[in-house]
MILUMVO-979073 format. One record per residue (C-alpha): residue number from 1; residue in one letter; x, y, z. Coordinates in steps of 0.1 Angstrom, whole numbers, always signed. Last residue first. Example, Ala and Ser with C-alpha at 12.3 -4.5 7.8 and 13.67 -1.06 7.14 Angstrom:
BEGIN
REC  nr rest    xx    yy    zz
REC   2    S  +137   -11   +71
REC   1    A  +123   -45   +78
//
This chain:
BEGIN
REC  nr rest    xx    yy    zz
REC 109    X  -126   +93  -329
REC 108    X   -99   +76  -354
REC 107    X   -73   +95  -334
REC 106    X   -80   +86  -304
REC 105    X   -80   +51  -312
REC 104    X   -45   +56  -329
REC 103    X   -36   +80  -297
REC 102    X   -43   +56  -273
REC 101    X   -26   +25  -294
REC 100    X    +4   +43  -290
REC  99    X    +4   +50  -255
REC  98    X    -5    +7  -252
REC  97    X   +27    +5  -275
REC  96    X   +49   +25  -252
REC  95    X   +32    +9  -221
REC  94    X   +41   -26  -230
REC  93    X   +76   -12  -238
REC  92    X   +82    -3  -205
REC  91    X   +68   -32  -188
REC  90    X   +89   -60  -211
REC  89    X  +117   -32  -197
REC  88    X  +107   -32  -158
REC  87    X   +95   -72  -163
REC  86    X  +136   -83  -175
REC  85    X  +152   -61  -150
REC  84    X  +134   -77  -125
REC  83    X  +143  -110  -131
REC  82    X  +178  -102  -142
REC  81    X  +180   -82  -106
REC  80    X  +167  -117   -91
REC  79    X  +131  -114   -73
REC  78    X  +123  -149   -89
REC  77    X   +86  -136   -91
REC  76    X  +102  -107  -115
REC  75    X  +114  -143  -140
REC  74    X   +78  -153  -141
REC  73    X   +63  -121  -150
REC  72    X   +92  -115  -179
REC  71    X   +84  -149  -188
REC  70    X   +40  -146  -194
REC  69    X   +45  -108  -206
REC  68    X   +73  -123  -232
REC  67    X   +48  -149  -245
REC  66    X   +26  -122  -247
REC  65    X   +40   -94  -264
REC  64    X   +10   -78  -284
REC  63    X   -12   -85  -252
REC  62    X   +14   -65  -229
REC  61    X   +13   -36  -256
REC  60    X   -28   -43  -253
REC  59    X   -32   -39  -218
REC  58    X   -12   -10  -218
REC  57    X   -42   +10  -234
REC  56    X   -35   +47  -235
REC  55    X   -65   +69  -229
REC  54    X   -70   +71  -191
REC  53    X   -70  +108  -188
REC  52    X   -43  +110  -164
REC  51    X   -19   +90  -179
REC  50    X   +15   +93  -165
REC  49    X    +0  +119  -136
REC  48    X    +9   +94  -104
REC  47    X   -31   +83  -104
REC  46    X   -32   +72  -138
REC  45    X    -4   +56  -142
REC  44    X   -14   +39  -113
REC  43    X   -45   +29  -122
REC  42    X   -30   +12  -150
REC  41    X    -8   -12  -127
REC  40    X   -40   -20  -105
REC  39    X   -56   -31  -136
REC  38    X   -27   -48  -149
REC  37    X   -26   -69  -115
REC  36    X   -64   -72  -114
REC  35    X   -64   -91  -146
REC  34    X   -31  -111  -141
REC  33    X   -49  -122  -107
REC  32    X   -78  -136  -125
REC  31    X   -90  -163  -102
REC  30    X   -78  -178   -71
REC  29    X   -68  -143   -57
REC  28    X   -34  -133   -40
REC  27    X   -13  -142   -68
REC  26    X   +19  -130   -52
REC  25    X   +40  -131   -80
REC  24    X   +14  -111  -104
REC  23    X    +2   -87   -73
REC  22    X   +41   -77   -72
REC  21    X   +45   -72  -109
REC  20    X   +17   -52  -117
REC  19    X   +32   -30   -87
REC  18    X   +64   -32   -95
REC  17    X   +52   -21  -131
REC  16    X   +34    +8  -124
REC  15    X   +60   +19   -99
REC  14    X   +84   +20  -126
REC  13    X   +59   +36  -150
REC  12    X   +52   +63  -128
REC  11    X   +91   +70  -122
REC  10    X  +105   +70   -90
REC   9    X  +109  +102   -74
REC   8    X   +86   +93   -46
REC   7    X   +57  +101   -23
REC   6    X   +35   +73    -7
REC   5    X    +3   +57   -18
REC   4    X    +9   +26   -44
REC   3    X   +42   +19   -31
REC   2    X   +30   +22    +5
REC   1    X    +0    +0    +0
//
C-alpha cells in the first residue's frame, strides 16, 4: 500500500510495473490475478500523472508481447535483478505500445 500511496521520485511507469508485478508473483486471488494486476498497474499511471485521462491502453502492448508478458512475470517472481530487469523493460515497452494504441484510437474518434 506504501508503493501505491507514498511520495517518490520513482518514475510512474516504474511503480506501475512493480506493482503489476508484485500482485502477479503474489497471486493473492484464485481467479484472474493477471487481470487485477494490470488493472492496478494502469490505475497507477493514472493516479501518479502518466496518464491522467486514461487513454492509453497497456493492456494491449502487454497482449502484443505475450509470451514475453508470461516470462518476464515469471522471471520478476524470482526477485533476481535479471528478473526484475527483465518485467521493468517487457513493462516499458508494453506501455509505449498501449500510449500508441491511445492516440491511434483517439485519433480515429
Amino acid at each position: 500500500m506504501d508503493l501505491l500511496t507514498g511520495p517518490t521520485e520513482v518514475p510512474a511507469v516504474i511503480v506501475s510495473a512493480v506493482v503489476q508485478g508484485e500482485l502477479l508473483a503474489m497471486k493473492p486471488f484464485p481467479g484472474p490475478n493477471g487481470l487485477v494486476a494490470r488493472a492496478a498497474g494502469r490505475l497507477v499511471l493514472v493516479q501518479r500523472g502518466l496518464d491522467p485521462k486514461a487513454v492509453s491502453v497497456p493492456d494491449a502492448g502487454h497482449f502484443a508481447r505475450e509470451p514475453e508478458y508470461r516470462g518476464a512475470a515469471a522471471t520478476y517472481a524470482t526477485g533476481t535483478a535479471d528478473g526484475v530487469r527483465a518485467w521493468l523493460r517487457h513493462c516499458c515497452a508494453a506501455i509505449a505500445a498501449g500510449a500508441a494504441e491511445g492516440r491511434a484510437i483517439c485519433d480515429l474518434v
